[in-house]
Structures are given as structure tokens and as C-alpha cells.
N, C-alpha and C positions, 0 to 999 in steps of 0.2 A: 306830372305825377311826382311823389312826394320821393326824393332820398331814402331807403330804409334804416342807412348809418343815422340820416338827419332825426327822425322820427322814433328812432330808438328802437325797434320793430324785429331788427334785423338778428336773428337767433346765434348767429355768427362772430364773436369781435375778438378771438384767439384761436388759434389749435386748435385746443381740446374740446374747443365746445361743438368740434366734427365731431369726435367722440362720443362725446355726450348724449348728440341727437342720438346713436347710434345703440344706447344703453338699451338691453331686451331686445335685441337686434342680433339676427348672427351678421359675424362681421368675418373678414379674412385678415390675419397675421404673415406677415411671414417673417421670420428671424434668422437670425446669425448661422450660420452653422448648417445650410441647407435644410432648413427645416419652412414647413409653413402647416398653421392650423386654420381650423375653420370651426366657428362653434360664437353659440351665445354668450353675448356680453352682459355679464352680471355686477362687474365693477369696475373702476379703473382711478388711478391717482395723480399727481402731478408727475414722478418719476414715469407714468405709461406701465405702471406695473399692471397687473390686469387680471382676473377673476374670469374664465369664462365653462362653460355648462356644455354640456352634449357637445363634446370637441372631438375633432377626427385631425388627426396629426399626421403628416406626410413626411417623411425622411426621405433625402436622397441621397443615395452613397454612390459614390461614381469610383469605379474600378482601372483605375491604367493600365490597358493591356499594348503590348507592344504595334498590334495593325489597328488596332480601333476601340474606343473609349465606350463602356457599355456603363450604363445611369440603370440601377440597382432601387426602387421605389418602397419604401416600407410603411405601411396603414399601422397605426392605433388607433384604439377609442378610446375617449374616458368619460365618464360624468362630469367631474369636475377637474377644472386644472387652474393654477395661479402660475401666472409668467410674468417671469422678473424684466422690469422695464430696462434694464441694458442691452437685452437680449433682441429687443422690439426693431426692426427697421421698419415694417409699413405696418397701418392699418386702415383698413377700408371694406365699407360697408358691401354685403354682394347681396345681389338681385339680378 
């Protein structure tokens, strides 16, 4: 059976071209600062800046209490949202 690198075929030969498959896809984020979204990919650039549609955002705020550390969960929604590709640590498709 034939190489798909050999054959050219292979939809794959960087990065971003995970991404890409993943364009009108919801995808999942998660970023810097405790935070992770989840919502449709409508754009995205080489910095990993990113466009996405019907987004629901999770904050996590974690509180130091002195016997036990209680994680503090906070929901948005938007229609739309632009996230600045510095901000980006993972992205990956969910299913």
C-alpha cells in the first residue's frame, strides 16, 4: 500500500492544517489563565488567533482557603468571540 506522505494525499504536512480540518467544527480551547472555551471555528491565522461562533467559556477561579481549596466554575456565552493567539495553549477538535 502506497505512502500517503509519498502520494501527496495526506491532508496533514504541518500544524495547522489540524486546524484547518477542524474549520466549521466546534473545537475545544483552553488558555492561559484558567480559562477554556468550546464553540465553532469560523477562522483562524498563523499566530493561532481564532474566530469562533456560539462559544460557552468556562472560568475557573480557585479560592485558598486555609483547610481546603474550593475551584469556583463560571459559564458565559457569546455568539461570537476573537481570541488572541498568545493566549491559545491547546486546540482540539471534540466529539
Amino acid at each position: 500500500m502506497a505512502d500517503p506522505e509519498e502520494t501527496g494525499t495526506n491532508p496533514v504536512n504541518e500544524p495547522l492544517d489540524l486546524v484547518r480540518l477542524s474549520l466549521n467544527e466546534v473545537v475545544f480551547v483552553k488558555l492561559r489563565g484558567d480559562r477554556e472555551l468550546q464553540g465553532r471555528l469560523h477562522a483562524y491565522d498563523s499566530h493561532c488567533n481564532l474566530v469562533l461562533g456560539e462559544v460557552e467559556e468556562t472560568i475557573y477561579v480557585f479560592e485558598d482557603e486555609e483547610e481546603s481549596e474550593n475551584v469556583k466554575t463560571i459559564k458565559k456565552q457569546s455568539e461570537m468571540l476573537f481570541v488572541r493567539g498568545d493566549s491559545v495553549v491547546l486546540i482540539s477538535p471534540t466529539q
